[in-house]
C-alpha positions in Angstrom: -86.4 22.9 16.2 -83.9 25.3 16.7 -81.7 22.8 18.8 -82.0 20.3 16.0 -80.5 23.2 13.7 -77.6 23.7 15.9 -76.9 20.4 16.1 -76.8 19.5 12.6 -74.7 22.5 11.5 -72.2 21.4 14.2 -71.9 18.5 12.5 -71.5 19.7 9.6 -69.0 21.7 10.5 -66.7 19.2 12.2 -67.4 17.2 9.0 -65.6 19.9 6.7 -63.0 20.8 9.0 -61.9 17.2 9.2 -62.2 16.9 5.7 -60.0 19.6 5.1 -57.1 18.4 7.6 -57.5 15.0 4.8 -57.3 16.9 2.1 -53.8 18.8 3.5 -52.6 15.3 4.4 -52.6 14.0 1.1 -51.3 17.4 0.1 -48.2 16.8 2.3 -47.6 13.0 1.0 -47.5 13.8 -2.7 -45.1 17.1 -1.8 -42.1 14.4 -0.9 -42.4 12.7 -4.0 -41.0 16.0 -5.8 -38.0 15.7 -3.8 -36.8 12.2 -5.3 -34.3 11.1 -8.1 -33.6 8.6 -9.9 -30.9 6.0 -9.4 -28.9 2.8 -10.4 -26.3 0.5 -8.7 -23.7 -2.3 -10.5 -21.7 -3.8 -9.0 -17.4 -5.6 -9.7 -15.6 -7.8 -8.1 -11.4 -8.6 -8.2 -10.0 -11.2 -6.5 -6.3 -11.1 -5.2 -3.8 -14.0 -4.3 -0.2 -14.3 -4.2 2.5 -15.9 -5.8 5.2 -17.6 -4.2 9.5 -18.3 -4.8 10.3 -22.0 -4.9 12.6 -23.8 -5.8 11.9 -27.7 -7.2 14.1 -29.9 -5.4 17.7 -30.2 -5.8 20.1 -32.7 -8.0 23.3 -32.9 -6.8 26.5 -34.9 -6.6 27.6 -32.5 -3.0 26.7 -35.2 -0.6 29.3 -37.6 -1.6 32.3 -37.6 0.4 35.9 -36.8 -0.4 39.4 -38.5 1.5 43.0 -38.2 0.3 43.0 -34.7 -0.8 46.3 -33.2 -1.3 47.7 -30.1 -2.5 46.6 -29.1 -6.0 43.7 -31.8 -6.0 40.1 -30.5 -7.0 36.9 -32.3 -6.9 34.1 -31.4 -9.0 30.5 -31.6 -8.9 27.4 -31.1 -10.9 24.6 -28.8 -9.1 21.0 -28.8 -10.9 18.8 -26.1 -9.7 14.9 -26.3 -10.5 12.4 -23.8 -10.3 9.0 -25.0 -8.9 6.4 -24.7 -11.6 3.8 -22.6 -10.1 6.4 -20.0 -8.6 6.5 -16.9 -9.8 10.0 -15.8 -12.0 12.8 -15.2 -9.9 15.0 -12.1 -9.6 18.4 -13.4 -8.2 19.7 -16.4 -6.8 22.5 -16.3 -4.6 24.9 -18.4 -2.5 26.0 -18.6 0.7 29.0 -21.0 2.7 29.8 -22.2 5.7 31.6 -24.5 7.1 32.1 -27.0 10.1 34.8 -29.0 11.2 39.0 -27.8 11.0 38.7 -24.1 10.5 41.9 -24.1 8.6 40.5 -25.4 5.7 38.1 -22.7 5.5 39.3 -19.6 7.2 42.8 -19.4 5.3 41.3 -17.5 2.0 44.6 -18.0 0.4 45.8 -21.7 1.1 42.3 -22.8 2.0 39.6 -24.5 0.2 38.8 -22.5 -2.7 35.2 -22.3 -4.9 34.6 -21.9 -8.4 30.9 -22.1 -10.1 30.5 -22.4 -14.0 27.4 -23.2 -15.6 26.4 -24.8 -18.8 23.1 -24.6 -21.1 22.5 -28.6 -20.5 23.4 -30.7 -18.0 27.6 -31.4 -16.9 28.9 -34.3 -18.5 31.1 -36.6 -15.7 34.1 -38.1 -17.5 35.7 -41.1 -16.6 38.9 -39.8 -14.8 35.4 -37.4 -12.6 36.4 -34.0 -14.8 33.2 -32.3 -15.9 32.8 -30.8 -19.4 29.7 -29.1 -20.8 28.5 -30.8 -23.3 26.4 -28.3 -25.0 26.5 -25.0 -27.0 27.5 -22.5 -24.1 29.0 -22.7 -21.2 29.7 -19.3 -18.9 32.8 -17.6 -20.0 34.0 -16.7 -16.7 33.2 -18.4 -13.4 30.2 -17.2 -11.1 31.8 -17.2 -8.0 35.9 -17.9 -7.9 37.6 -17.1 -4.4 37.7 -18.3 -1.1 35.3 -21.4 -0.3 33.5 -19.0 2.2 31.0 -16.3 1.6 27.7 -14.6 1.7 25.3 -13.3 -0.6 27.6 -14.2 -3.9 24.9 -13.5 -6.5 25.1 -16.1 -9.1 25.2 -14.4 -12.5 22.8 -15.8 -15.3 21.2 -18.5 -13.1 18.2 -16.6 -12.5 17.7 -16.2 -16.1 18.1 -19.6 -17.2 15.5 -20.9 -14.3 13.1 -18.0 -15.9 13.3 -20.0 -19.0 10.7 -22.5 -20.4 12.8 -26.0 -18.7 13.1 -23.8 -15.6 16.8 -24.8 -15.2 19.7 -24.2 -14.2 23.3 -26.4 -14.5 26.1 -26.1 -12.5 29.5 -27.4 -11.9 30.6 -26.8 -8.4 34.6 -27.3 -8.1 36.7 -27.3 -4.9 40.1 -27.0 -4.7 43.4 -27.0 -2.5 45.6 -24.8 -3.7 49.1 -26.3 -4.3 50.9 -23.8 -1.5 48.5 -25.6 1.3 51.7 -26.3 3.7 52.1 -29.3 6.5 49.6 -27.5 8.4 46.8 -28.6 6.7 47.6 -32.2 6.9 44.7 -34.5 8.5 42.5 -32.2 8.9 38.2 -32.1 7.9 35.5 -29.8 7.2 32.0 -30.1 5.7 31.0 -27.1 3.5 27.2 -26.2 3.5 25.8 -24.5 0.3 22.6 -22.8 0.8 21.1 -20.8 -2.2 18.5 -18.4 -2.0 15.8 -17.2 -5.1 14.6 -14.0 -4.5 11.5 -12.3 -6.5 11.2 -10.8 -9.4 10.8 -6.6 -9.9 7.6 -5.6 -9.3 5.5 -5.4 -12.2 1.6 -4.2 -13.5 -0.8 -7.0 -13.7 
């Protein structure tokens, strides 16, 4: 009997003390819980693309040859410039010259070739004797570039502007001349004058 006794409390014992280590396990679980917050996540998203400069193509009486020329001659032709529709507005636009061929033509800034640029609300009207007159209700007041037929850079007054504008255009009247103190040394000679114009951006701006 007495063994039984022994047995039974030692059971009973082992019983409580594991029911104890239960007890101070659930004990340590619900102790975390006090140690949590609350909290909430939303969520944006903003997309980014660029813009781009471009010009539209390019009308243009340039590519048509010119023979005879003599001293105080001048040719003159109309220059359309067109500003694509999904570039952004442009900041400047400027020209640049250069020329192949007889240097002569082009390197003598004073009895050489010389440039002059106007421009006109509308498109240049070409008379009958090949003069240009603008036809609508302003034309520049002074010309945009007026010098030597070569240069770099020549920012082209206004033109950026006017290709900002709702028709995105911009009419020009190109005009070549030889000055009437060209000498004998400028007999029989050729030269081809490249125009290349260049848009750059507008200023920077908050969108």
């Amino acid at each position: 009997m007495r063994k039984n006794t022994t047995t039974n409390r030692r059971s009973n014992a082992t019983k409580v003390i594991a029911s104890v280590a239960l007890l101070a396990g659930a004990a340590s679980v619900a102790g975390l819980g006090t140690f949590g917050a609350f909290t909430d996540t939303t969520a944006a998203d903003q997309k980014v693309s660029t813009g781009t400069v471009e010009f539209d193509g390019l009308k243009t009486g340039l590519g048509v040859d010119v023979a005879g020329m003599v001293p105080g001659d001048w040719i003159e032709r109309p220059l359309t410039l067109t500003r694509a529709a999904n570039s952004v507005d442009f900041g400047t636009v400027t020209l640049t010259t250069t020329a192949t061929g007889d240097a002569l033509l082009t390197s003598d800034v004073t009895n050489g070739l010389q440039l002059a640029i106007d421009a006109c609300d509308v498109e240049w009207k070409v008379n009958a004797d090949k003069s240009m007159t603008c036809s609508g209700t302003a034309a520049s007041p002074v010309p945009l570039v007026e010098g030597a037929v070569l240069g770099a850079d020549r920012t082209l007054t206004g033109v950026a502007e006017a290709l900002n504008k709702v028709g995105k255009e911009s009419h020009l009247r190109v005009t070549l001349t030889l000055p009437k103190a060209a000498g004998n040394d400028f007999k029989n000679l050729s030269t081809t004058v490249k125009f290349d114009l260049t848009a750059t951006q507008r200023d920077g701006k908050a969108l």
